[in-house]
Every structure is written in C-alpha cells, then in structure tokens.
C-alpha positions in Angstrom: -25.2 53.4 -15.3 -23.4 53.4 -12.5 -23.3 57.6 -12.5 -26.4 57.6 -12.7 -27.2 55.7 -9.7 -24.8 58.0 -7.8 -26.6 61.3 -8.8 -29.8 59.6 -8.3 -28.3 59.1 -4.4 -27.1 62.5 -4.3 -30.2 64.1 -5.4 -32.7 61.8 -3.5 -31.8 62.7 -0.4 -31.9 60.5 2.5 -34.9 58.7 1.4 -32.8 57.5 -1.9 -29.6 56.7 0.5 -31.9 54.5 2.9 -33.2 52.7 0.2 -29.6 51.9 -1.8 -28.2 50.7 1.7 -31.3 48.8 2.4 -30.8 47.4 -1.1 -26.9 46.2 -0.4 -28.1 44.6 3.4 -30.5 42.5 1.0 -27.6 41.7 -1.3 -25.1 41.3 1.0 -27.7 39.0 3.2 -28.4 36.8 0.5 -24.4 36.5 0.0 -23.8 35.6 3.0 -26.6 32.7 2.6 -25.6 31.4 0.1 -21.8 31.3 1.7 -23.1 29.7 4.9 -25.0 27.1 2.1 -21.9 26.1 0.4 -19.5 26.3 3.7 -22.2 23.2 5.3 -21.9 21.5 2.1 -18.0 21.6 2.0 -18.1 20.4 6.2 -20.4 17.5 5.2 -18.4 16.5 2.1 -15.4 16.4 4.7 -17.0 14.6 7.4 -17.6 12.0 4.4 -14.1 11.7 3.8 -12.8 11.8 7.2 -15.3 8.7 7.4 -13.7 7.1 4.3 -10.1 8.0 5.5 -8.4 6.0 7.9 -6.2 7.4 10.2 -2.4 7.3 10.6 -2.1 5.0 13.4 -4.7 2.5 11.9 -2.9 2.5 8.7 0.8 2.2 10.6 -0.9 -0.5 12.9 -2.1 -2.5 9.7 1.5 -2.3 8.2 3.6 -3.3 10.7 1.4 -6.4 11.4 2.1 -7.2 7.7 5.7 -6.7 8.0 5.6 -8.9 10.8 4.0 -11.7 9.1 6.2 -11.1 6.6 9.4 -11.1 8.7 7.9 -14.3 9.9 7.0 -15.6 6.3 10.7 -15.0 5.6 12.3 -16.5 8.3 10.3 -19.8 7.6 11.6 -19.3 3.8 15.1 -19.1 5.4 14.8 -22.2 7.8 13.3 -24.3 5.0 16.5 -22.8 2.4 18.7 -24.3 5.0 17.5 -27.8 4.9 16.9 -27.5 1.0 19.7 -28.7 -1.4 19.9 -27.2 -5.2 20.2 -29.5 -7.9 22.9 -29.4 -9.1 24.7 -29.9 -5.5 22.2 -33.3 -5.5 23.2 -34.0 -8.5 27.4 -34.0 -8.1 26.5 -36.2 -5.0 24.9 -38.0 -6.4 27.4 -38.8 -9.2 30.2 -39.0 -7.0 28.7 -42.0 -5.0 28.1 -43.7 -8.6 31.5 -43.3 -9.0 32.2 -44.8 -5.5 29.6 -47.7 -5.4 31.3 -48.5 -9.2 34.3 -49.0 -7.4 33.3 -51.1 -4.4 31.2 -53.0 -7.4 34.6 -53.3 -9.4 36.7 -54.7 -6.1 33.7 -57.2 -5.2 34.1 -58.5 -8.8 37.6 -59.1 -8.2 37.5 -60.5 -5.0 34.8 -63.2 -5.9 36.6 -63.9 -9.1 40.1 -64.6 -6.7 38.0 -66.7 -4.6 36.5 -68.6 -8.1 40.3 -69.4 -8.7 41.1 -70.2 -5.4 38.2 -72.7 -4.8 39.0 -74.5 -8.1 
C-alpha cells in the first residue's frame, strides 16, 4: 500500500504531491485538536485538584496548632500526675496509719485501765 501511494506521488506530478501534503495538514490539524482537547481537560482536572489540595503552609499551620494543644493537653496531664497518688502508695499509707492509730488505741487502753486501778 504504502508503495503504491509513493509511485502514485511520483507519477502524479505536483497535482498528486499538493494534494498528499494537503492531506497530512488535515491530519496533522486534527491532531493537534484533539491534543489541545485533551491538554484543557488535563489543566481543568488540575485546577480541581489544586482546589481540593491544601497547601503546605496550611497543612504545617493546622499541625503545629495541634501539637500545641497537645503540648498543652500534656502538660495539664503532667500537673494533674503530680498531685495524683497511685494506689498502691494510698494504700501502704493507709495501712501504716492503721498500724499507728492501733497503737495509740492500744496505749489509751492501758492508760484508762491504770487509771481504773488507780481510782479504785
């Protein structure tokens, strides 16, 4: 086919030639169309995203506001820790000062039972 298109050019003359390169501007033409189509479809589909997108300084802004709050969220978590006792620290306190008010229980006994004996 494509041989015979060439001797068909050859032999034809100018008339044949104009005609062929007339055909390719067409072609070409429509090409290019169809290029310049899809290359505005591709820009609008990237407008869309750059309007979905948020830039780089928005998105560091909105971070470091959260890691503030949370540096501040933390802090108050700290302060509170510090006036917080665990359990089982409440618990031995609590034990030992049984263990204490026993005693002082224990000596009052005695004592009112010495003054018992001495009153009688």
């Amino acid at each position: 086919m494509e041989v015979g298109i060439f001797s068909i050019l050859i032999k034809g003359g100018w008339a044949a030639n104009l005609a062929f390169l007339l055909y390719l501007l067409l072609k070409f033409e429509k090409r290019l169309e169809n290029f310049s189509n899809e290359m505005k479809k591709l820009e609008e589909k990237l407008e869309g995203y750059y309007r979905e997108m948020v830039s780089k300084e928005e998105y560091f802004h909105d971070v470091s506001g959260w890691r503030h709050e949370l540096n501040r969220f933390i802090a108050k978590i700290e302060e509170l820790q510090k006036y917080s006792v665990s359990k089982e620290d409440y618990y031995h306190d609590l034990s030992g000062w049984r263990a204490e008010i026993q005693k002082l229980q224990d000596q009052l006994l005695k004592v009112y039972e010495k003054l018992l004996e001495v009153q009688k």
